[in-house]
LUMTOR-57402 format. One record per residue (C-alpha): residue number from 1; y negated, x, z negated. Coordinates in Angstrom, 2 decimals. Each point is the difference from the previous one (the first is absolute). Layout:
<rec><num>NUM</num><north>Y</north><east>X</east><up>Z</up></rec>
...
END
This chain:
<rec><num>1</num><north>-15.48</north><east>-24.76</east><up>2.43</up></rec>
<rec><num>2</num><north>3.28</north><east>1.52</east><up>1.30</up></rec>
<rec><num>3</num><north>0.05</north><east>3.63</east><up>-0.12</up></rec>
<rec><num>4</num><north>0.87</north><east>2.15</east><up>3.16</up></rec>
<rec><num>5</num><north>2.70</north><east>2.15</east><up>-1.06</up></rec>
<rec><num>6</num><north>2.79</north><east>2.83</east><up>1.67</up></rec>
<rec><num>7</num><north>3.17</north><east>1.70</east><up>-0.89</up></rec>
<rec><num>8</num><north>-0.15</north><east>3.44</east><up>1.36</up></rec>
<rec><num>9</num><north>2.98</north><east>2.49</east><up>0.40</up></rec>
<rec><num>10</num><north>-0.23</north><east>3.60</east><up>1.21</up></rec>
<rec><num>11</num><north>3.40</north><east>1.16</east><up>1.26</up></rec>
<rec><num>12</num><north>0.77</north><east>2.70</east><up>2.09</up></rec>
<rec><num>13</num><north>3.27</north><east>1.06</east><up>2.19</up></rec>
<rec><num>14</num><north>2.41</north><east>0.48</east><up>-3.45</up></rec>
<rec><num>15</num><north>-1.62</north><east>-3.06</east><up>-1.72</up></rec>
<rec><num>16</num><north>-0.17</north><east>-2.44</east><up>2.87</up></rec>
<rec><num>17</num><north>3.33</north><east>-1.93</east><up>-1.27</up></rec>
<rec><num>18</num><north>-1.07</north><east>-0.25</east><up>-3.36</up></rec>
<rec><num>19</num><north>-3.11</north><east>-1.82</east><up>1.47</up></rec>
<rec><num>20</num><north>2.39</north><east>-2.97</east><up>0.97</up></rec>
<rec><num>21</num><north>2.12</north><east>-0.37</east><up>-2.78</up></rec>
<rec><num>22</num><north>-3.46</north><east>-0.33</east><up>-2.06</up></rec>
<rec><num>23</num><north>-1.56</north><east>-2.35</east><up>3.23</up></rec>
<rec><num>24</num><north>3.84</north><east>-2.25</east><up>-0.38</up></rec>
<rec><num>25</num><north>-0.76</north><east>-0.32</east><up>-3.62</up></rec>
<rec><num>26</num><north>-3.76</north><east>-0.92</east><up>0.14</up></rec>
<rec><num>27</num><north>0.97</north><east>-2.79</east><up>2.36</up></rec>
<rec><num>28</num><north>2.95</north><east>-0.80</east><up>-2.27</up></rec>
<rec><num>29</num><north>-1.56</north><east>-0.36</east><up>-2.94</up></rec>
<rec><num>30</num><north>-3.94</north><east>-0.55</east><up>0.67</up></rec>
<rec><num>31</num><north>0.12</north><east>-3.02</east><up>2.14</up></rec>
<rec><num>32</num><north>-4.11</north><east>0.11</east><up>0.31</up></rec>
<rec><num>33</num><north>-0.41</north><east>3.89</east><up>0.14</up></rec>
<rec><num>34</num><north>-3.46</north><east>1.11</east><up>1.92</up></rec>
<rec><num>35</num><north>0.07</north><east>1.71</east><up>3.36</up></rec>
<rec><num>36</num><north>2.22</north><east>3.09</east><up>-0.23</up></rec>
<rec><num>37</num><north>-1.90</north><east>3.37</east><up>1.52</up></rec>
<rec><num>38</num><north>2.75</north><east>2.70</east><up>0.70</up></rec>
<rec><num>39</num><north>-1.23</north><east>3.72</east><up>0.90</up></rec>
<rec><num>40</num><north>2.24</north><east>1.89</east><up>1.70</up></rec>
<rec><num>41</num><north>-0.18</north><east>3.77</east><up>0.56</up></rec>
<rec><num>42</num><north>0.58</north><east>1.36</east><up>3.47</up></rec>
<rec><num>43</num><north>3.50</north><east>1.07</east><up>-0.73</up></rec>
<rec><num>44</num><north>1.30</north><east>-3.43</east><up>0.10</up></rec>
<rec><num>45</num><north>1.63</north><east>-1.22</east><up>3.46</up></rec>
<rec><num>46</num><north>-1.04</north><east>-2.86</east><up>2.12</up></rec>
<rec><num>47</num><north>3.87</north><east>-0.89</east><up>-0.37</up></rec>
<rec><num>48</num><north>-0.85</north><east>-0.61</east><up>-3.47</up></rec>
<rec><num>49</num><north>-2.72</north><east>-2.00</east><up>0.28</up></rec>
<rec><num>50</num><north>1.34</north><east>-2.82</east><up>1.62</up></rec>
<rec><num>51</num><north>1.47</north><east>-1.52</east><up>-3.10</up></rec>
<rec><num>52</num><north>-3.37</north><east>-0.46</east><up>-1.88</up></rec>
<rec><num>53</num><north>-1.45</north><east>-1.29</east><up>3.49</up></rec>
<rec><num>54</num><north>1.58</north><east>-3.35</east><up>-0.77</up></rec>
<rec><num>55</num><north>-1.48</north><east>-0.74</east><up>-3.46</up></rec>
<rec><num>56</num><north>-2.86</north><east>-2.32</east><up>0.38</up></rec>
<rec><num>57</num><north>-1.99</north><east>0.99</east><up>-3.31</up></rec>
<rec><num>58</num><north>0.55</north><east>3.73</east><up>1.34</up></rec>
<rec><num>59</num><north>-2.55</north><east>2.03</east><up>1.63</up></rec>
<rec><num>60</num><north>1.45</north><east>3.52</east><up>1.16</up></rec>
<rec><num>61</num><north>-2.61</north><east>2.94</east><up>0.12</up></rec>
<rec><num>62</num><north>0.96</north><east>3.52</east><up>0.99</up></rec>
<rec><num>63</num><north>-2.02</north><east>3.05</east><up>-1.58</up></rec>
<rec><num>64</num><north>-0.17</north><east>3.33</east><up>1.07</up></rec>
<rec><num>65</num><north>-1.26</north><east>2.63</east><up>-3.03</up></rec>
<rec><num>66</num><north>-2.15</north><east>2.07</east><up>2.31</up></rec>
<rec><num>67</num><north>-1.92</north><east>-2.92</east><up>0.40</up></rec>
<rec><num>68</num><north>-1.52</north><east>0.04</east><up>-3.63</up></rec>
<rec><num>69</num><north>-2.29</north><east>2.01</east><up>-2.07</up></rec>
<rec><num>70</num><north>2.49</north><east>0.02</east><up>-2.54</up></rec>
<rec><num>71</num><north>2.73</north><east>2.46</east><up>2.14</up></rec>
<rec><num>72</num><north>-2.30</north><east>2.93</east><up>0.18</up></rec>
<rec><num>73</num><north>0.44</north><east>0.15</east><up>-3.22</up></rec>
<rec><num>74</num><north>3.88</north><east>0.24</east><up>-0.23</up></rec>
<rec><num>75</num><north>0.67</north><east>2.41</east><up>2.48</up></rec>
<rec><num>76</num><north>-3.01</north><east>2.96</east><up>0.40</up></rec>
<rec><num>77</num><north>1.70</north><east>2.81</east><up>0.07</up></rec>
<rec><num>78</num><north>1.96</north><east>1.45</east><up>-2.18</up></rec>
<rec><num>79</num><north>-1.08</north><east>-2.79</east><up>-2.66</up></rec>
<rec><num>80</num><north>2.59</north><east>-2.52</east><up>0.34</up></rec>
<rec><num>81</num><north>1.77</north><east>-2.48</east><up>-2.65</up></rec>
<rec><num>82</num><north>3.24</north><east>2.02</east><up>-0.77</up></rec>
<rec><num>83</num><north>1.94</north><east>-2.59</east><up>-1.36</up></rec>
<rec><num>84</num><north>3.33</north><east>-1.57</east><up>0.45</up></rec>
<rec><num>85</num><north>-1.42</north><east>-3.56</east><up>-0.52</up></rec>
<rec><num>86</num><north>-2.88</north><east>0.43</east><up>2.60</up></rec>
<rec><num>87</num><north>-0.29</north><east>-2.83</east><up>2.10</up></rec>
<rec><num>88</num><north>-3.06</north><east>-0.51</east><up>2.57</up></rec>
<rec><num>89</num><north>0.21</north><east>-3.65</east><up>0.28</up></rec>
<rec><num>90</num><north>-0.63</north><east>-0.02</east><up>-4.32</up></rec>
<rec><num>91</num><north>-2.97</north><east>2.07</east><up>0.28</up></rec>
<rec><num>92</num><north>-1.58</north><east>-2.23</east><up>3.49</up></rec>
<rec><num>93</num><north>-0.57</north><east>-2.75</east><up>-2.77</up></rec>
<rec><num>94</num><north>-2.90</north><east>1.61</east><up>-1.58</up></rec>
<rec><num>95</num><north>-1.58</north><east>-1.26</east><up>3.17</up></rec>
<rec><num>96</num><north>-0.22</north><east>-3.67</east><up>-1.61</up></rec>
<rec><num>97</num><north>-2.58</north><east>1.23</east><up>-2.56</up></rec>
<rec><num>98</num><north>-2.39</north><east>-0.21</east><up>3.09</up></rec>
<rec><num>99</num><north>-0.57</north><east>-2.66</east><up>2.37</up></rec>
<rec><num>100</num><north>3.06</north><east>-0.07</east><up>1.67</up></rec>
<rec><num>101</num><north>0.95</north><east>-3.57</east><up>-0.92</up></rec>
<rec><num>102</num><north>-3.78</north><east>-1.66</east><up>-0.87</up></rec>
<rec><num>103</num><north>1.16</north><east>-3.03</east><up>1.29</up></rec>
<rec><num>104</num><north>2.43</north><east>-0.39</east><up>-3.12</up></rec>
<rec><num>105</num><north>-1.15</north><east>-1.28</east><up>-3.25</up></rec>
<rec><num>106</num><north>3.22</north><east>1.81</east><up>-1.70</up></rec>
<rec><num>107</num><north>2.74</north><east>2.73</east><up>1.11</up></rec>
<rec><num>108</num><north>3.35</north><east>-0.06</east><up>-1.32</up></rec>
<rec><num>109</num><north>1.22</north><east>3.35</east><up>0.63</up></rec>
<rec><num>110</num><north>4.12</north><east>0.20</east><up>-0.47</up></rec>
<rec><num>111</num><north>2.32</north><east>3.03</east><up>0.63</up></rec>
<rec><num>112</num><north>2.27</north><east>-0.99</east><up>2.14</up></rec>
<rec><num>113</num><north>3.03</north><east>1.03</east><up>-2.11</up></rec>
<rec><num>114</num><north>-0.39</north><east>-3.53</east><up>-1.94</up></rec>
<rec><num>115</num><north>1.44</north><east>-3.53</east><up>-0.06</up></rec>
<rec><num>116</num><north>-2.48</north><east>-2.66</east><up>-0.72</up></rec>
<rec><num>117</num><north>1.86</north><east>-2.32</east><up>-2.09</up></rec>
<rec><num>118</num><north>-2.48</north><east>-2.68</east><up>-1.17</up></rec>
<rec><num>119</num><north>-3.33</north><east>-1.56</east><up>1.50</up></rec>
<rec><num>120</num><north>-2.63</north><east>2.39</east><up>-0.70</up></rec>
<rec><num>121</num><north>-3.29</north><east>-2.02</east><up>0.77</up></rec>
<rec><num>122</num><north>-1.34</north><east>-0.36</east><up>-3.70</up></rec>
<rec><num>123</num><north>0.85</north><east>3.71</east><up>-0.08</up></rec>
<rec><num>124</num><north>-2.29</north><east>0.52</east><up>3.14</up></rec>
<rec><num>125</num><north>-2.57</north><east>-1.83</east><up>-1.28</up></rec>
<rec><num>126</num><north>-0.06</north><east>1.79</east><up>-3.70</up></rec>
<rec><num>127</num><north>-3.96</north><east>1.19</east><up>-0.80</up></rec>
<rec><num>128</num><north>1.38</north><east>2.58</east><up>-2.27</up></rec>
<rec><num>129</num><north>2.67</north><east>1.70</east><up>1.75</up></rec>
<rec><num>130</num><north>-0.22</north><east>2.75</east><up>2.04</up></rec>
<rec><num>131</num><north>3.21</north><east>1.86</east><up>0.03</up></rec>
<rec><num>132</num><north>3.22</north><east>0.35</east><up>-1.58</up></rec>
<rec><num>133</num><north>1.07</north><east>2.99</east><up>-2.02</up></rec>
<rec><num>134</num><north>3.95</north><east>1.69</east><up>0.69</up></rec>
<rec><num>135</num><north>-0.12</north><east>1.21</east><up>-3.48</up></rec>
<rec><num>136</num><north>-0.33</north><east>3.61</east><up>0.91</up></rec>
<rec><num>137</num><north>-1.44</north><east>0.55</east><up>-3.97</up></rec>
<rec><num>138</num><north>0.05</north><east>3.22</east><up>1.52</up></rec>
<rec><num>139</num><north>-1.60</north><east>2.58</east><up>-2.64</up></rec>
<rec><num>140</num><north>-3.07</north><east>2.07</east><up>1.21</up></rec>
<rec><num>141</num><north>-0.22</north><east>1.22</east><up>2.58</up></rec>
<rec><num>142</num><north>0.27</north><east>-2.66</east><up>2.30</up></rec>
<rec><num>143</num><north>0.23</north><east>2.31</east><up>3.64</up></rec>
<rec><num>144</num><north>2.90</north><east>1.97</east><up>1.06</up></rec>
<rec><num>145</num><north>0.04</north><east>3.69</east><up>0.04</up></rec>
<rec><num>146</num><north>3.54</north><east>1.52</east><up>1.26</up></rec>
<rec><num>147</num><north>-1.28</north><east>3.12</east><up>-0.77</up></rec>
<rec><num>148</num><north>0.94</north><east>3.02</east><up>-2.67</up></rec>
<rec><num>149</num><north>-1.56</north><east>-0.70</east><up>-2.97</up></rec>
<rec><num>150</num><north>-3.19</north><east>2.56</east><up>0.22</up></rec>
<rec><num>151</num><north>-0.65</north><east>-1.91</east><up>3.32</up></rec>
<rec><num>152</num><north>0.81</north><east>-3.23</east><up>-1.12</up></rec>
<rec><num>153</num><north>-2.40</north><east>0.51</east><up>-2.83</up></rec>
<rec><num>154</num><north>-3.23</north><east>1.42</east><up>2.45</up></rec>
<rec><num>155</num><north>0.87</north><east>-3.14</east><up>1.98</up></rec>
<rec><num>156</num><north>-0.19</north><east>-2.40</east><up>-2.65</up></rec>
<rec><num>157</num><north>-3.33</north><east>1.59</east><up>-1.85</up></rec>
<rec><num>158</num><north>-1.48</north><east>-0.38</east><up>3.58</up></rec>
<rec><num>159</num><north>1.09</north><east>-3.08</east><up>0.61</up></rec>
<rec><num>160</num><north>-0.84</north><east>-1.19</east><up>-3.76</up></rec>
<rec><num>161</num><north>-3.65</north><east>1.39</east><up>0.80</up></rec>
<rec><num>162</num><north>-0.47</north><east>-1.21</east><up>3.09</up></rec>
<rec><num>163</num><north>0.50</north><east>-3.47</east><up>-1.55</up></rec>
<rec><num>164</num><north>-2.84</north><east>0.54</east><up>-2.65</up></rec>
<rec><num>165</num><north>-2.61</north><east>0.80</east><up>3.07</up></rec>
<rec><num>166</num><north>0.82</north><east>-3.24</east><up>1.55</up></rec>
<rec><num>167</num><north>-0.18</north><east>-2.27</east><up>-2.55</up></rec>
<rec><num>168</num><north>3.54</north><east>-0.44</east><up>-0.99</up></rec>
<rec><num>169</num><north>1.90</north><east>1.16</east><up>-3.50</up></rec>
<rec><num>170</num><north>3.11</north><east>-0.48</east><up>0.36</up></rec>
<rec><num>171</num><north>1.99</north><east>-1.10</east><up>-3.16</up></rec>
<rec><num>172</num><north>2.65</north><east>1.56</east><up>-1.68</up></rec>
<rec><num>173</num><north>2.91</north><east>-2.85</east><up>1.08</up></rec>
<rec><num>174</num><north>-0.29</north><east>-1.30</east><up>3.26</up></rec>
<rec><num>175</num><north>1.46</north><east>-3.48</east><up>1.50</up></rec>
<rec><num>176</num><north>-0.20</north><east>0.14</east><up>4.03</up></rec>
<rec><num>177</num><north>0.03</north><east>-2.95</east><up>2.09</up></rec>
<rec><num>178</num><north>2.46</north><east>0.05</east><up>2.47</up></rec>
<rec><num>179</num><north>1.14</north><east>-2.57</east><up>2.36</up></rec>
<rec><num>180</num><north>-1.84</north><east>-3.53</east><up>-0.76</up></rec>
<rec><num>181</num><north>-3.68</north><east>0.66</east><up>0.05</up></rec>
<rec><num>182</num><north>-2.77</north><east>-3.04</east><up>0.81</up></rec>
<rec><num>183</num><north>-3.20</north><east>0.83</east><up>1.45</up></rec>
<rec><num>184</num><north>-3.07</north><east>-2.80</east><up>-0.01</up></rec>
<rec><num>185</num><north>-3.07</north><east>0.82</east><up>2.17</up></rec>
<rec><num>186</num><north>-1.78</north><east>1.58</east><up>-2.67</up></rec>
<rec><num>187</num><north>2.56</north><east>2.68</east><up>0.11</up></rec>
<rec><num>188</num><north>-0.37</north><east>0.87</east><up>3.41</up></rec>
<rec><num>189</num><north>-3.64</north><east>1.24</east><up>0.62</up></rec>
<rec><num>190</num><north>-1.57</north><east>3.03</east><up>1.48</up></rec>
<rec><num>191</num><north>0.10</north><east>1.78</east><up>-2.86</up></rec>
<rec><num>192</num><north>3.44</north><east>-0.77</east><up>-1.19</up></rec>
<rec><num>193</num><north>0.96</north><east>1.52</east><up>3.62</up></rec>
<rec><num>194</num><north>-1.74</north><east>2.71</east><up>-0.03</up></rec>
<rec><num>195</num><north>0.65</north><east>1.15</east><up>-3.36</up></rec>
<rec><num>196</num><north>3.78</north><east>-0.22</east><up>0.44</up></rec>
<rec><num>197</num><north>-0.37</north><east>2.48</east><up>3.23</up></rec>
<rec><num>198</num><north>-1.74</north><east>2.26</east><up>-3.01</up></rec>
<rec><num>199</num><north>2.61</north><east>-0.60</east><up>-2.23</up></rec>
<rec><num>200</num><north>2.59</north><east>0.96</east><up>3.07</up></rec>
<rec><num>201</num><north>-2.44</north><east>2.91</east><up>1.00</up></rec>
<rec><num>202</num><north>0.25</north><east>1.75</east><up>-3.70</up></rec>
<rec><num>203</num><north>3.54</north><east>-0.94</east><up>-1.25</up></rec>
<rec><num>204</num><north>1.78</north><east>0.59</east><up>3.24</up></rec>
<rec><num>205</num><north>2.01</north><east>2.73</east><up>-1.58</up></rec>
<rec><num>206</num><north>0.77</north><east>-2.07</east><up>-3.06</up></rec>
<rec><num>207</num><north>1.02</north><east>-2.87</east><up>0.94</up></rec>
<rec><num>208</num><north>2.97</north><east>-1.11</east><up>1.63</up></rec>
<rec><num>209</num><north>0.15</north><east>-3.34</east><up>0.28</up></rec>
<rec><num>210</num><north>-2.73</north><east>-2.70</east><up>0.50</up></rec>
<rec><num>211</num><north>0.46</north><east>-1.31</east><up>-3.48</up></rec>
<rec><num>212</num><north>-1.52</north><east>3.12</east><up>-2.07</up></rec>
<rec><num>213</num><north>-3.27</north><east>-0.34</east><up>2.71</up></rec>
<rec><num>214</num><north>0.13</north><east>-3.83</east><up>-1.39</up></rec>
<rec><num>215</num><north>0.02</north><east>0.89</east><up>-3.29</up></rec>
<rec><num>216</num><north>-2.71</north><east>2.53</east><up>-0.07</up></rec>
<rec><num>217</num><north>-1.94</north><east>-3.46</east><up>1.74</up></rec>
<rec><num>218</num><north>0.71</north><east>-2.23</east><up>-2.43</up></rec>
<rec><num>219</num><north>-1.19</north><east>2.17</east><up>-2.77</up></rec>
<rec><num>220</num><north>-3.01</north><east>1.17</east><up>1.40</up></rec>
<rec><num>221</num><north>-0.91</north><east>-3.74</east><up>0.88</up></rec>
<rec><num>222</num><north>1.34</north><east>-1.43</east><up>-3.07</up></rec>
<rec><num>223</num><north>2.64</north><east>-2.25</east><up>1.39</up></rec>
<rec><num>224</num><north>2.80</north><east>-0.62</east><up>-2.16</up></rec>
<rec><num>225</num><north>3.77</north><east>0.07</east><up>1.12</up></rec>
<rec><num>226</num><north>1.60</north><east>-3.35</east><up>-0.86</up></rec>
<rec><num>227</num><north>3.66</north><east>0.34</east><up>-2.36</up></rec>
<rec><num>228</num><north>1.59</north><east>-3.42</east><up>1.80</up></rec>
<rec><num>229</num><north>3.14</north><east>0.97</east><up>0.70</up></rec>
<rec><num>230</num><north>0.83</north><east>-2.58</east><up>1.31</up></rec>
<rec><num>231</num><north>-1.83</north><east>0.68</east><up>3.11</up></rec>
<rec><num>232</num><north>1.22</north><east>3.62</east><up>0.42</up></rec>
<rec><num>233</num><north>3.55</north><east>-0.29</east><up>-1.53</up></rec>
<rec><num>234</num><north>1.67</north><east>3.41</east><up>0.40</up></rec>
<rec><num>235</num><north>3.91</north><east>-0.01</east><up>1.28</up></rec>
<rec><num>236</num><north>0.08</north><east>2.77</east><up>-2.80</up></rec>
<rec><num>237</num><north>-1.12</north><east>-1.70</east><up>-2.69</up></rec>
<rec><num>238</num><north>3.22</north><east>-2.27</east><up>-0.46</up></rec>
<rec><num>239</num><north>2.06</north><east>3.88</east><up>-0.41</up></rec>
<rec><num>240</num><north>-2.66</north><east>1.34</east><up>-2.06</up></rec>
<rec><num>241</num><north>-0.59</north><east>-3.10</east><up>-2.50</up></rec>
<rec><num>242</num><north>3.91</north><east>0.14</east><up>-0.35</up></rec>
<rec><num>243</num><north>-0.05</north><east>4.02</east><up>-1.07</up></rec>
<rec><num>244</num><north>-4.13</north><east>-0.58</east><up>-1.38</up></rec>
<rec><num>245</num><north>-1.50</north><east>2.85</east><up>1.64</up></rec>
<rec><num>246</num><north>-2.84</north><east>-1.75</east><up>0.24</up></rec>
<rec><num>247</num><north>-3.43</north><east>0.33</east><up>-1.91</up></rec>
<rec><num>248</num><north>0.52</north><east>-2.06</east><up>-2.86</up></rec>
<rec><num>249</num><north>-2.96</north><east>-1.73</east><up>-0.23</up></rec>
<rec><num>250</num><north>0.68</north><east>-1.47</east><up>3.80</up></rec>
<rec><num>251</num><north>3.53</north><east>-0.93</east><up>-0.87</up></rec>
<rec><num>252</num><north>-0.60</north><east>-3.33</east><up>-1.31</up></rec>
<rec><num>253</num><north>-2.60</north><east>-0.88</east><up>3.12</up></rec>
<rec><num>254</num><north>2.88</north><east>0.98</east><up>2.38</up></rec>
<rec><num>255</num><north>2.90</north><east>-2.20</east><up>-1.59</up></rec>
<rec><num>256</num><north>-2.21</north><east>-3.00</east><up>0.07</up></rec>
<rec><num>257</num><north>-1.09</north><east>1.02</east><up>3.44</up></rec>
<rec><num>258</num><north>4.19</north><east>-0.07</east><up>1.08</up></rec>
<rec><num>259</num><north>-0.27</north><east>-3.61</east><up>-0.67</up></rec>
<rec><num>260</num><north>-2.25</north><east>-0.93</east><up>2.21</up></rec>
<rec><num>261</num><north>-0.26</north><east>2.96</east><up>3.32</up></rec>
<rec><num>262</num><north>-1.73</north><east>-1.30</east><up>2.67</up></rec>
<rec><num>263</num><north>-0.49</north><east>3.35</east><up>1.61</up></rec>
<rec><num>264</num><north>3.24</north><east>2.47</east><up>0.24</up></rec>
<rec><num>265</num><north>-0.64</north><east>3.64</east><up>0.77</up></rec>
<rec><num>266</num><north>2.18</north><east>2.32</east><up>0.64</up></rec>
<rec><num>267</num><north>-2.05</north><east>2.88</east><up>-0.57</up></rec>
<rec><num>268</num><north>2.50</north><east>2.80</east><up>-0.12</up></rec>
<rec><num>269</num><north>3.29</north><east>-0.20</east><up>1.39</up></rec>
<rec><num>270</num><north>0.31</north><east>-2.07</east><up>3.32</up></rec>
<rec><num>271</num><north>2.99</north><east>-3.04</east><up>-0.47</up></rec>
<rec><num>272</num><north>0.81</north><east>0.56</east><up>3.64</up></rec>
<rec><num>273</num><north>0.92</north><east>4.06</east><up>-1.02</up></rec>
<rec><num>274</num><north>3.07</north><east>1.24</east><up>-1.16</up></rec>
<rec><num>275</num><north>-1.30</north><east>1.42</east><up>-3.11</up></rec>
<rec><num>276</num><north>-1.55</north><east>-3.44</east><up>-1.34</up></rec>
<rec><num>277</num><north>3.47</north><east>-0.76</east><up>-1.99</up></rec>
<rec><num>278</num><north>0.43</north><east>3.72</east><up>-1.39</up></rec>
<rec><num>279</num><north>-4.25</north><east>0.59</east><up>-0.94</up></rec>
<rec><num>280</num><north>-0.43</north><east>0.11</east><up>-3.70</up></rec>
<rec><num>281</num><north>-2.71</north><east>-2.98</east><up>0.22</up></rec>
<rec><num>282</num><north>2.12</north><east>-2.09</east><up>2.29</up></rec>
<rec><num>283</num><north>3.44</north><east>0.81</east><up>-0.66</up></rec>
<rec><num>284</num><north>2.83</north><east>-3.10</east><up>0.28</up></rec>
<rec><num>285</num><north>-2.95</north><east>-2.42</east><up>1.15</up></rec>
<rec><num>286</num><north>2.33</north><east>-1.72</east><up>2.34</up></rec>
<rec><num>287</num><north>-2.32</north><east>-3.03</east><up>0.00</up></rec>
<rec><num>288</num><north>-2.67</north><east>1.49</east><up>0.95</up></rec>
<rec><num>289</num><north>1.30</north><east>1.19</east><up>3.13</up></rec>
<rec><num>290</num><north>1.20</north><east>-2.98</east><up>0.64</up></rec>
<rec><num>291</num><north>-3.47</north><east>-2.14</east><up>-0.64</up></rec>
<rec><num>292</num><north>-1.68</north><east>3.03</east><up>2.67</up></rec>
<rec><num>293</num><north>2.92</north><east>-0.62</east><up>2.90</up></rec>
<rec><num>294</num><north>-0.45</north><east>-3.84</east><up>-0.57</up></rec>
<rec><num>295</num><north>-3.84</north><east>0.63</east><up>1.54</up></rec>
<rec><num>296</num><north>0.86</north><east>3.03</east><up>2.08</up></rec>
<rec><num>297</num><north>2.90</north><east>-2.31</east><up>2.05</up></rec>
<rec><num>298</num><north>-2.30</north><east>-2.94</east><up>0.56</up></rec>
<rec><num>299</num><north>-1.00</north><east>-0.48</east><up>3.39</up></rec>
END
């Protein structure tokens, strides 16, 4: 029986262009992709619309935070994400552990700062995976405190402790998903839902991205973060293989993965920005910019 599946993509205002150079690639390069959902925050003009209007396999839905359980959370007072990085439209997604999308047997959830390369279906469709890890490796703790150290220490033994009473022990090297994450229906209950509003209730002051509330899911829940590289191929990665700043015991996953990327991100550094050529982890990548503006021109 053919499964029901979507693409979903959660831009808003600054991220609405990357959303069709990823869209021109997926069409490119996946000639049987499944129904394409793209979210778009309030910030993003009707002028800008119009271009996604015309793609059949496209169906345009405008969110507005304050609609959602999830943005009394991010900004009660006082208590909101302080972070360079923060980005509404990343944290909206937690609403797809619920019942946003029942009528789906499986959500593929992309960044939009991504070029789809390859057809993905057998990807889709993989029982084991769940998400795909940016090789972080980053050494416990996993949050981020910009604090002084006496504060940043208070923060952390709270935040490791708060942890412990829900369930959750958080290793001592942590890989986070980021970017490329499938959800099946059994990962979108009730539960899931609500406990990922819990999660957002207690680590609000911890977390600054979506990714670390992810993580803190996947351990409690015991689902494991999948090391295919090829699905989640970092635009750094070709820099830092060169100069092996990596973790050594992902360096030999990642080299094989070059062969063979079907999904390009450029986590970092944006090709269309000035300091792409001059960043450490994309410096002189000429052809990468190149492979971006061939999607980003397309009509």
């Amino acid at each position: 029986m053919k499964q029901n599946n979507t693409i979903v993509i959660v831009v808003n205002g600054e991220f609405i262009r990357y959303a069709k150079t990823l869209i021109n690639s997926i069409r490119t390069n996946w000639s049987d992709y499944p129904t394409i959902l793209l979210f778009i925050s309030a910030d993003v003009s009707n002028e800008q619309d119009d271009w996604f209007k015309k793609i059949t396999r496209l169906q345009l839905k405008r969110f507005n935070s304050k609609d959602y359980e999830y943005s009394s959370y991010l900004f009660t007072g006082s208590v909101k994400f302080d972070s360079d990085g923060f980005n509404d439209a990343g944290f909206y997604i937690l609403n797809f552990w619920g019942d946003l999308l029942s009528e789906f047997d499986n959500i593929l959830i992309l960044d939009a700062d991504m070029l789809v390369l390859k057809d993905l279906t057998p990807f889709l469709e993989e029982n084991s995976f769940f998400g795909v890890d940016a090789v972080n490796n980053r050494v416990f703790p996993a949050f981020s405190f910009d604090e002084p150290i006496l504060s940043k220490f208070v923060s952390f033994t709270s935040t490791y402790l708060r942890a412990i009473a829900n369930g959750i022990f958080l290793p001592p090297y942590t890989s986070l998903n980021s970017g490329v994450i499938r959800l099946t229906a059994a990962d979108r209950s009730a539960w899931n839902y609500q406990f990922m509003m819990k999660l957002l209730k207690h680590f609000r002051k911890s977390c600054p991205s979506d990714q670390e509330l992810i993580l803190l899911w996947t351990i409690k829940t015991r689902k494991k973060i999948s090391q295919d590289f090829r699905m989640n191929f970092q635009a750094r990665f070709y820099n830092e293989m060169a100069e092996n700043n990596l973790p050594k015991h992902y360096l030999d996953k990642i080299r094989q993965s070059a062969e063979d990327v079907h999904i390009l991100h450029f986590n970092g550094p944006k090709p269309d920005s000035s300091s792409f050529l001059t960043h450490p982890w994309t410096r002189d990548r000429t052809e990468l910019v190149e492979l971006y503006q061939k999607y980003s021109k397309m009509n």
